[in-house]
C-alpha positions in Angstrom: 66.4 28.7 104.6 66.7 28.7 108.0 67.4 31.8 110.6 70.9 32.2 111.9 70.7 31.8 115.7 72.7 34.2 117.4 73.7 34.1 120.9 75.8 37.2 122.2 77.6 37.1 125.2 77.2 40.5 127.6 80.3 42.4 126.4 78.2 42.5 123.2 75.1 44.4 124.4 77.6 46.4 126.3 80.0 47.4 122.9 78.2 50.1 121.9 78.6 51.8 125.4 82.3 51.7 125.4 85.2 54.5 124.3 84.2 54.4 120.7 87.8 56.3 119.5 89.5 52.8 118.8 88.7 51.9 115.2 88.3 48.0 116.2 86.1 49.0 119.3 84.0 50.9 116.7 83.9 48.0 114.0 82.8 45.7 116.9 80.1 48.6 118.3 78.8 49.2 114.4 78.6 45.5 113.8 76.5 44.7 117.3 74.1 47.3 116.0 74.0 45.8 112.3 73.3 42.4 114.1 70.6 43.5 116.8 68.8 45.4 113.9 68.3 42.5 111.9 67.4 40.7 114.6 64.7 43.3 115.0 64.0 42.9 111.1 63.1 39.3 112.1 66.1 38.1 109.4 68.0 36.7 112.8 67.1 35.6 116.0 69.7 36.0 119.3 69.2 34.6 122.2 68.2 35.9 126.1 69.6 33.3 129.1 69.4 33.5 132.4 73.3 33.5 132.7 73.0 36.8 130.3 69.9 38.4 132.6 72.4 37.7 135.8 75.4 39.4 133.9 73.5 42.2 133.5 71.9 43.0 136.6 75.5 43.1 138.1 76.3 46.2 135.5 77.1 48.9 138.3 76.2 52.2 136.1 72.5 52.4 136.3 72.4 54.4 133.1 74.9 52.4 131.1 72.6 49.1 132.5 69.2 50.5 130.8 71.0 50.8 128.0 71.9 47.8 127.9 68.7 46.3 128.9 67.0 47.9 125.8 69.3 46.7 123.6 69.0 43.2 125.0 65.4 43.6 124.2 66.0 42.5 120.8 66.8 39.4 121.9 63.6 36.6 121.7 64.9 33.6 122.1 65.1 32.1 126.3 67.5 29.8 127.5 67.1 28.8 130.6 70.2 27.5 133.0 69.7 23.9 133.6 72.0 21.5 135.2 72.7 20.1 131.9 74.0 23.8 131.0 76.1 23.9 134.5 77.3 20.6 133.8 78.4 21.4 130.4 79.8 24.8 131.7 82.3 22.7 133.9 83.4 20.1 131.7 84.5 23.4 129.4 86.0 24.6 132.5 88.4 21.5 132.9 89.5 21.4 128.9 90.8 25.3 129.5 91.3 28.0 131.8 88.2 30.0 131.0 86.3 32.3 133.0 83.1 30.9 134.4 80.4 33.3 132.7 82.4 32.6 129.4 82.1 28.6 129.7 78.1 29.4 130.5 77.9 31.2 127.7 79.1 28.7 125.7 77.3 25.7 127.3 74.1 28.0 126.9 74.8 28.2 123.0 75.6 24.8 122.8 72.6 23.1 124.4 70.2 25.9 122.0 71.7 24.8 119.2 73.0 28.6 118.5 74.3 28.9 114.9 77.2 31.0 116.5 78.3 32.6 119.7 79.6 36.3 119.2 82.1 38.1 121.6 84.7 40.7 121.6 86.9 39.5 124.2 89.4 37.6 121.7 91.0 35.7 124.6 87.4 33.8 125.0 87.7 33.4 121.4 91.1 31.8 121.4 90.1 29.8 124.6 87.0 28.0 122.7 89.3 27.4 119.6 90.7 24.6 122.0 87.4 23.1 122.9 85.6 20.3 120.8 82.6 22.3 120.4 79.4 22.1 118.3 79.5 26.3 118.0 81.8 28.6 116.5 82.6 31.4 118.7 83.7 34.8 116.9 84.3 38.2 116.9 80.4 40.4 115.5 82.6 42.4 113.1 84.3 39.7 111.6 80.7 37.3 111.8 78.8 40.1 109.8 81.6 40.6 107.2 81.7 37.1 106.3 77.7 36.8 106.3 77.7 40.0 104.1 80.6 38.4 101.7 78.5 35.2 101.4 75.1 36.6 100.3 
């Protein structure tokens, strides 16, 4: 059996550091943590890229930022942004009108071979719905039910 390969997008590692007093924003925070501890567990593996390392730095709360970073510690696996990622990223770009992080995100998952790409923003989710892709993109919460149901 092989490791699911998870790449999170930024508004992941930054979930748990959001207004927690919406249930769904809760669910999503809870299941990020379920996720990066497993991770941790060595049951998973999620993934580090250079597009995520950029996304980061430009957090503007210092404090919000290191926590961030140590969360993003958990994640082992590099991928590196090559033209065939930047390539890939603009292609995505042309099918829908996606924001350009969110298509490197996705190109970055593809070109690993990531088993799925997790985010909360559910109009990135509805925008990759419409793009022949190789990786399901998803909402954590509704990832980690799913895996949960299925073992």
């Amino acid at each position: 059996m092989h490791k699911p390969k998870i790449y999170l997008d930024s508004c992941c590692f930054n979930r748990p550091f959001d207004d927690l007093s919406q249930d769904k924003v809760r669910f999503e925070c809870e299941a990020v943590l379920e996720i990066l501890s497993n991770c941790v567990a060595g049951m998973w593996e999620v993934f580090r890229s250079d597009v995520l390392n950029d996304e980061i730095d430009r957090i503007a709360n210092y404090v919000k930022k290191q926590k961030v970073l140590m969360l993003y510690s958990s994640a082992t696996i590099y991928v590196p942004l090559t033209d065939e990622i930047v390539y890939r990223a603009k292609s995505i770009q042309h099918i829908v009108n996606i924001k350009p992080f969110d298509a490197l995100h996705l190109a970055c998952a593809e070109c690993s071979n990531a088993s799925v790409l997790l985010t909360t923003d559910k109009k990135f989710i509805n925008q990759a719905a419409a793009i022949n892709t190789s990786v399901r993109v998803t909402n954590p919460a509704i990832w980690l039910m799913e895996v949960m149901y299925n073992d």
